[in-house]
Structures are given as structure tokens and as C-alpha cells.
C-alpha positions in Angstrom: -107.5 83.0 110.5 -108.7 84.5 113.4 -106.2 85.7 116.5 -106.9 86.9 119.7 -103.6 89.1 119.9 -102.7 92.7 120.3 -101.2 94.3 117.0 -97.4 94.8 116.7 -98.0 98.7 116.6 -99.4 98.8 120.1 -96.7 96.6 121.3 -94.0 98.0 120.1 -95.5 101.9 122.0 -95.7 99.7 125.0 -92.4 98.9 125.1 -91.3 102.5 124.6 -93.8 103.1 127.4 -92.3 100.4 129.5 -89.3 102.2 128.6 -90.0 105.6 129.6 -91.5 104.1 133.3 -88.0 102.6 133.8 -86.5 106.1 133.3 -88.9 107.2 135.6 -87.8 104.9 138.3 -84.4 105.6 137.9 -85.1 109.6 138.2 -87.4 108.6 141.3 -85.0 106.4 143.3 -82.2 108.8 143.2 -84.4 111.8 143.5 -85.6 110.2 146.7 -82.9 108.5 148.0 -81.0 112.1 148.0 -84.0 114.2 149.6 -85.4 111.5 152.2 -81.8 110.5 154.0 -81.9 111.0 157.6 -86.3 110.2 157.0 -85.5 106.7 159.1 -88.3 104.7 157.5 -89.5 107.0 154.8 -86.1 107.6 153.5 -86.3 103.6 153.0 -89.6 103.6 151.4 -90.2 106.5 148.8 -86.9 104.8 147.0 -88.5 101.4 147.1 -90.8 103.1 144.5 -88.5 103.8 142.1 -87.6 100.1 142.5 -90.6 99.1 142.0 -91.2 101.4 139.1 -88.0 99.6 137.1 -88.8 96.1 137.8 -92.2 96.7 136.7 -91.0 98.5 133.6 -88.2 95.6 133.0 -91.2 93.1 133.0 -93.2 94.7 130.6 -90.7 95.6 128.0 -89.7 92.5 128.2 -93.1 91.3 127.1 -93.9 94.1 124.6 -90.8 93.9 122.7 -91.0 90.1 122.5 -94.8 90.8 121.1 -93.5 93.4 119.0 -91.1 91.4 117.1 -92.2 87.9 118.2 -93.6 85.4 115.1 -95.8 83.7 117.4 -97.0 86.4 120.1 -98.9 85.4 123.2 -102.6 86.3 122.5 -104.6 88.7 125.1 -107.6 90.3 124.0 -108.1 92.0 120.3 -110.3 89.1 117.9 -109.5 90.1 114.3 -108.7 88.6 110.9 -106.2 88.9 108.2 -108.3 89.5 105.6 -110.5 92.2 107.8 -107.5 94.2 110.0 -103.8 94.1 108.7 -101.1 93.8 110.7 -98.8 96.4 109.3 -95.6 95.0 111.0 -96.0 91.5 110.2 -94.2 91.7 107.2 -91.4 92.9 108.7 -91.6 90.6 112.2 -94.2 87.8 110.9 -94.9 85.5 108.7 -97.0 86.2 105.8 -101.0 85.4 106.8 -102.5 82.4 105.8 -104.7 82.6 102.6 -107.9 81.0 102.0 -109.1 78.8 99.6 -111.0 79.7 97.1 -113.1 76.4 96.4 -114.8 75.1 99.2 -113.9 71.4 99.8 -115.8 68.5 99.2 -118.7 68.1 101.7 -119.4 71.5 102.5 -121.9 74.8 102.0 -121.2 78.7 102.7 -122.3 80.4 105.9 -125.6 82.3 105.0 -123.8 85.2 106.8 -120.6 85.9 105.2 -120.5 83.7 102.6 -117.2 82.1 103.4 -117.5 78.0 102.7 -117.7 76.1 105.4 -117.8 72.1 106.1 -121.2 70.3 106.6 -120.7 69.0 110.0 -119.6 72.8 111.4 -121.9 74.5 114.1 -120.4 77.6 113.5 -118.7 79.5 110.8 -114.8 79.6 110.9 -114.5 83.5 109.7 -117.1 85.0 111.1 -118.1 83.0 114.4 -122.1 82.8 113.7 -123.7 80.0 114.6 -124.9 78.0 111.6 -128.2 77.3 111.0 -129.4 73.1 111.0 -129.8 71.3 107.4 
């Protein structure tokens, strides 16, 4: 079947990442808060940063983890298939892919392209997306 979602590997390093940039903004906001006191307005606003830096990160682990270790994961960009591109943590977070059938069902042909069956009334081919030529 074919998914529009990022793999589990570069979730899960964008979580760590996410991670990291909330380290970060802890570092920043009380490396800033401690140098800029007495700044009026810019002893205010270089912590803010930092702030913004842990929110930010907060927001995205939250999303990369849930990706990571999610069954069904919220689909952004990436266009692959089971059979073509592993997911080497789905076994581990997923469910086990969907398998094809091997006899094409009644009322149906292969696509000229990839040989994959495919039903009569289809305009384009279910695994790899061509658009099938008119009987």
C-alpha cells in the first residue's frame, strides 16, 4: 500500500533533535536572563528566546515521538511502498504491512508497467500510480 508518511527512523532523530533544542532553550534563558539584568527591554527579550526555543522544541517532540511510535502516524511528505522501502521500526511500533494478493480478482488485467493486477474499470495503477492505458 502506498503511504505518504515519514519513516519511524527519521522521527524518532527528530525527537532527539526536538530534544536537544529544548536543552538549548533552557541553557539560553538562564544564560540570558543572568547576563542581560539591569538591559530594561533587552534583558526581557533575549530570554523570551529561550522560551521560545522550549515551546517550540515541546511541540515538536511531541509530534516526532507520537510519529515514532504511533501505529497510525500523520502522513507529510515521503510516497513509498511496503514491498519497495521497509519500515525498519514497524515491527516493533506498527503493524505488520498489508500483503498483496497473488491472483488478480475477477474482472481485472495487469498494468503494462509494473505488472501488478489491476481491476478493469481503474485509470490508474494502485502500486505504481501510472496512468493506464484505454481497452
Amino acid at each position: 500500500m502506498k503511504s505518504i508518511k515519514p519513516g519511524r527512523g527519521p522521527s524518532m532523530m527528530g525527537g532527539f533533535g526536538s530534544v536537544f533544542g529544548i536543552v538549548f532553550g533552557i541553557f539560553w534563558t538562564v544564560l540570558a536572563s543572568s547576563m542581560t539584568q539591569g538591559f530594561g527591554l533587552v534583558g526581557v527579550i533575549f530570554p523570551l528566546f529561550g522560551v521560545l526555543f522550549i515551546i517550540m522544541g515541546v511541540v515538536n517532540a511531541i509530534y516526532h515521538f507520537k510519529n515514532a511510535t504511533g501505529e497510525n502516524r500523520y502522513s507529510e511528505f515521503d510516497i513509498t511502498d511496503d514491498t519497495e522501502e521497509p519500515d525498519p521500526l514497524n515491527r516493533q511500533f506498527g503493524s505488520k504491512p498489508e500483503s498483496t494478493p497473488d491472483a488478480p480478482p475477477s474482472g481485472s488485467s495487469f498494468c503494462p508497467y509494473c505488472g501488478a493486477p489491476v481491476q478493469n474499470d481503474f485509470a490508474f495503477c494502485r502500486k505504481c500510480g501510472k496512468a493506464l492505458p484505454k481497452e
